[in-house]
N, C-alpha and C positions, 0 to 999 in steps of 0.2 A: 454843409449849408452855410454855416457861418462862417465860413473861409471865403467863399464867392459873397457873402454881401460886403464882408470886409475888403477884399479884392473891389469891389465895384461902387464902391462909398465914393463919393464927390463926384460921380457922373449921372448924368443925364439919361441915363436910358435903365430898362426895363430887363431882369433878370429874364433867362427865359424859362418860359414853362416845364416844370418838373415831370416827367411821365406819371400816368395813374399808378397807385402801390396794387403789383398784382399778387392775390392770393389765389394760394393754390390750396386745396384740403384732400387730404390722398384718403383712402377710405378708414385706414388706423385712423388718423385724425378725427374725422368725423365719429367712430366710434368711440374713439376715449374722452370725446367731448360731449356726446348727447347718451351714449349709454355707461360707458364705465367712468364717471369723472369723480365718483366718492365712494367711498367702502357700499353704503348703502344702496347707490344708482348699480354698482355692480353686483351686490346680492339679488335686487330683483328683478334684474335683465338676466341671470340665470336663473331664478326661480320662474320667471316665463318664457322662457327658450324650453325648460323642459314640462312645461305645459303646457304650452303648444303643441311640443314633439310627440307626448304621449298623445294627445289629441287626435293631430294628424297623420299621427306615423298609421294607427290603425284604418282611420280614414282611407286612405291613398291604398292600402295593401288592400281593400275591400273593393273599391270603387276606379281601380288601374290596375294591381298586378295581379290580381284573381280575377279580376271581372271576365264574361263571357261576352261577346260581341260579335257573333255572328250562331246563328240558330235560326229555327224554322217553327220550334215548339217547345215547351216542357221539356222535356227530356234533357235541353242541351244547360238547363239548368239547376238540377236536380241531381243529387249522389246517388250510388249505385240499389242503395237501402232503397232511397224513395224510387223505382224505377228511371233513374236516370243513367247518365253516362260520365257525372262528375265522380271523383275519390270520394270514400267517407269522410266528412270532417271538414268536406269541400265550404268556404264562404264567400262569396264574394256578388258583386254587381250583374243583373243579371240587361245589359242593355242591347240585346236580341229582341228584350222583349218592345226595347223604346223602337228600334228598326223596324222591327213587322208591324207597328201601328204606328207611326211615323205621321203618315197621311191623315189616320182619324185624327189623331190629338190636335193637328193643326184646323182639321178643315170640318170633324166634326162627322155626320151622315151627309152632308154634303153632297149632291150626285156629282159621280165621278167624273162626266163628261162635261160639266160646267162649273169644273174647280180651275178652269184656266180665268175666269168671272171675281174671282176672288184675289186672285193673283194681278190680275187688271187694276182691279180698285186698288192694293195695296202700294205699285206703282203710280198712281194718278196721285196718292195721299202724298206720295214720298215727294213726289218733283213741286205738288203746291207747298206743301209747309216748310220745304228747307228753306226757301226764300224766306218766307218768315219768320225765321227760326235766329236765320242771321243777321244779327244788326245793325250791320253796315248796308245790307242792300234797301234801299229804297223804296218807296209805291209801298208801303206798308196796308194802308188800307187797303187796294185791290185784292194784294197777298189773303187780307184779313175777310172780305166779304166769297174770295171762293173757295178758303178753308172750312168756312162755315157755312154757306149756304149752298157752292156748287162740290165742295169732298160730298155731304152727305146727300144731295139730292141723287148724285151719280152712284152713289155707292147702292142706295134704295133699287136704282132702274138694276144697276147692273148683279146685286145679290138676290133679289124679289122677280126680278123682269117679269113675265106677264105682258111685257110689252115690246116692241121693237123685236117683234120675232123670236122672244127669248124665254126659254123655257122658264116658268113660273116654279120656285125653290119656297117650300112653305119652310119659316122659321122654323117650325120643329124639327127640324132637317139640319142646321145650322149648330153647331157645335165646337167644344175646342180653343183653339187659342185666337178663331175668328171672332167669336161669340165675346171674349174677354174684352178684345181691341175694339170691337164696336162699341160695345157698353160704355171701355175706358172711352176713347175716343170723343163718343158723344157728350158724354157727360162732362168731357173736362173743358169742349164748345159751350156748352150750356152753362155750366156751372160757374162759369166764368163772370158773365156776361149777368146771368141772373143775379148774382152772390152781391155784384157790384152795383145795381139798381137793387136792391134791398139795401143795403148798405148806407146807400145816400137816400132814398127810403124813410131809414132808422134817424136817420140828423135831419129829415126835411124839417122846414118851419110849419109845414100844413097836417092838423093835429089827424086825421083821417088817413093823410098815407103813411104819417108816421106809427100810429098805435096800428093800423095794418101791416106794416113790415112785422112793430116786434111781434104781434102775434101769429105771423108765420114762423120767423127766427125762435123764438122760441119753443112754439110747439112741434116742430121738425126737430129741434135740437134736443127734447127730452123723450124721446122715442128711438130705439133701436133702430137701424136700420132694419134689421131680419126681422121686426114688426112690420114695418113700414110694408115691406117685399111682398108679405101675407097678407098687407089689409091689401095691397093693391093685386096678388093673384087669385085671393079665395071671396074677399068680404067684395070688394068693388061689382066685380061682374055680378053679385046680386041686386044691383041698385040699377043696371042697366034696363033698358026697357025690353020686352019677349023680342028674342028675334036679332037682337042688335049682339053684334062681340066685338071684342077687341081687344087687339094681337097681345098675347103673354111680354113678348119678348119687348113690345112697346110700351107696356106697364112698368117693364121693371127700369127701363130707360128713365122712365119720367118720374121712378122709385128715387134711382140712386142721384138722378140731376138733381133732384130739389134736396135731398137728403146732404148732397153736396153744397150745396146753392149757399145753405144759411148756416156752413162754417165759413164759407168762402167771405161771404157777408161781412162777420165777426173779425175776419184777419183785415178785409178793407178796408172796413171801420178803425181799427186800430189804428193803418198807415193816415188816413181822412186826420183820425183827431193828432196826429204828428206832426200834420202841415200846421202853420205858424198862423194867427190872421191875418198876419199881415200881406200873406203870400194872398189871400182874397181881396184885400183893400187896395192891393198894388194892382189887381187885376180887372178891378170895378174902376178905378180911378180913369186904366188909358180907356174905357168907357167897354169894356168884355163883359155879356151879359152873363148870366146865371149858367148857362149851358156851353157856353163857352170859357169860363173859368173851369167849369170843370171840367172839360176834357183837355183842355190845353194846359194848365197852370196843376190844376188841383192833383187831379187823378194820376200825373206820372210822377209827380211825387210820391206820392201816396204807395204806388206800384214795387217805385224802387227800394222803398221802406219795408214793406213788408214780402218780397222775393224766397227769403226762405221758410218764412212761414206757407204759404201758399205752394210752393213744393212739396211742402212736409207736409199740408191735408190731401193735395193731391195724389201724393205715394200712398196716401194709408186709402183713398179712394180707386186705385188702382188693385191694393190689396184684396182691399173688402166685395170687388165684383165676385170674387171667389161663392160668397152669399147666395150667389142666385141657384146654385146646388139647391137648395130648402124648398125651392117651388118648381122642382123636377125640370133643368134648365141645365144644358152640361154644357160649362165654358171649360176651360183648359183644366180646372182641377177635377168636376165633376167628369168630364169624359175620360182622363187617367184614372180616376177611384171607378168606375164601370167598367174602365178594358182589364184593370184587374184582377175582374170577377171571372174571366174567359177559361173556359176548361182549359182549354190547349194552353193555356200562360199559367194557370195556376201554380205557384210555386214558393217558399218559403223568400225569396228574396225578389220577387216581382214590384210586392206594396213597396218596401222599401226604395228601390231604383225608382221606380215611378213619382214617388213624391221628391224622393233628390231629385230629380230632371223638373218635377213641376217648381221644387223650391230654385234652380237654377237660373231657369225660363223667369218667373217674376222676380229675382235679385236683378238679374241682368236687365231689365227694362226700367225698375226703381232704380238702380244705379247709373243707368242714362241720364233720369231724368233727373238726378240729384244733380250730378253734371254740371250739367245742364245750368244749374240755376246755379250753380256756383259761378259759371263761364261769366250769365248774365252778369251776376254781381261784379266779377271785376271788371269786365267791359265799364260797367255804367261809374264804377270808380276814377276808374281812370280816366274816362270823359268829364267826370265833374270835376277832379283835380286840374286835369287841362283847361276847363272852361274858368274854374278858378284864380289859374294866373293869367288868363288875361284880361 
């Protein structure tokens, strides 16, 4: 390098450009750098490689290389002692049993000849909210008004029908991993939307809507929700008038929405008092009224502030529909703790496989949606870096 600028001293023109320095890191590298790079990083990158190992190795041998996976009943799960046709001493997964109930866990009691009805709506969800979803496409409102208003209206006609020629499906009936997604579903429409009018609510200047927010916010928030679930399956419908009911399955919607609502509140509140005032004085100035500072100026700030909080209530409200089990309701965990109880399944390793597969089923859908909001995060980063240097 300093042979060429010495070489090119007293002229006129422009070294030329150096290529980029390329690094290469082979996998030794990478590991003698992030796990073995001091006496100590290497004692407890082995002290957890073999704690893992114990962990898992028995895992995998229970749940893969013993496991049984194809059966008809008991028997193909059970050792020769208990009436079966496994070895003594036999351990392992028994997911014959996930196969032969396969159907129920997803779709519940369900009638069997209009679970093609459920399978419909799931596709109508998928094709509206991926637009949504992605943030480069555009019409984001449209996207936003038939996520919310035409997913569940359609979903209503097409799981309930009664109408348009279609056999009428009483919610009791509805169970499984349908029963879950609805509840999630709804609630995370709801909760949404509600969380964030309380929220600005809680900061209004008008002393009536504000001391009414906190005391919703608050008194939702010192209450269990599996209180909440009971006042609204056993205590409510005593308040009704003779004659009048109303649907279980709609009680507990409108349970876990608001039970959501006023944490959702509390995280938007947080991202609200982030924003600067000046971000509001900028926004009254080019003459933006009250409701137009905040949807425009205020609230997507506010949004991109608090993204991972707002995931993280909504996985632990994903979690918790599990709850609706207490007021005789079988979503995805309650219909696997019921199926088994089934003569024909009963077997020393039935319970176990069944809550692994229900523990798999909601990892995989909170782990989406963590994702998910990671994706958000750098997306919106690196538009604001962008939007920064210009």
């Amino acid at each position: 390098m300093i042979e060429r600028i010495q070489a090119n001293r007293g002229h006129n023109q422009l070294l030329p450009p150096l290529p980029p320095p390329v690094v290469k890191t082979t996998p030794m590298q990478w590991m003698k750098r992030n796990l073995f790079s001091s006496f100590f990083d290497s004692l407890l990158t082995c002290l957890i490689a073999i704690a893992v190992i114990a962990i898992l190795a028995p895992f995998f041998d229970w749940s893969l290389i013993k496991a049984v996976w194809l059966g008809s009943d008991r028997t193909f799960c059970t050792t020769i002692d208990q009436g079966g046709i496994q070895p003594d001493g036999w351990s392992g997964a028994c997911w014959a049993f996930v196969k032969a109930n396969f159907s129920q866990i997803i779709y519940g009691r369900y009638t069997d000849s209009e679970r093609w009805r459920v399978d419909l709506l799931a596709l109508i969800a998928i094709l509206v909210n991926i637009p949504l979803l992605i943030p480069t496409i555009k019409h984001k409102v449209i996207n936003f008004i038939c996520s919310l208003v035409g997913v569940p209206v359609i979903g209503y006609i097409l799981l309930y029908g009664g109408i348009f020629h279609l056999e009428a499906v009483d919610t009791q009936l509805w169970g499984g991993l349908l029963v879950t997604l609805v509840i999630a579903y709804t609630s995370i429409t709801i909760s949404l939307i509600v969380g964030t009018l309380l929220a600005l609510g809680r900061r209004s200047s008008m002393p009536i809507i504000r001391w009414f927010s906190i005391l919703i916010i608050e008194t939702l928030r010192g209450i269990p929700l599996i209180t909440i679930l009971f006042i609204a399956s056993i205590l409510f419908p005593l308040f009704l008038p003779d004659g009048m009911s109303f649907d279980k399955l709609l009680r507990a919607l409108i349970a876990i929405s608001l039970f959501t609502s006023v944490y959702i509140a509390e995280v938007v509140r947080g991202g609200l008092q982030a924003v600067t005032r000046g971000q509001y004085e900028a926004a009254y100035s080019l003459g933006l009224r009250y409701w137009s500072t905040t949807l425009l100026v205020v609230l997507p700030q506010a949004y991109r502030i608090v993204i991972p909080a707002i995931i993280n209530t909504l996985i632990g409200m994903f979690k918790e529909t599990s709850l609706i089990y207490v007021i005789s309701m079988f979503d995805l965990l309650g219909i696997i703790q019921q199926l088994t109880l089934q003569a024909s399944w009963i077997t020393p390793q039935t319970p176990k496989t069944a809550y692994v597969f229900a523990g798999l089923v909601f990892w995989v859908f909170c782990f989406a949606m963590s994702r998910y909001g990671h994706y958000v995060e750098r997306y919106l980063t690196r538009n604001k870096s962008y939007e920064s240097k210009r």
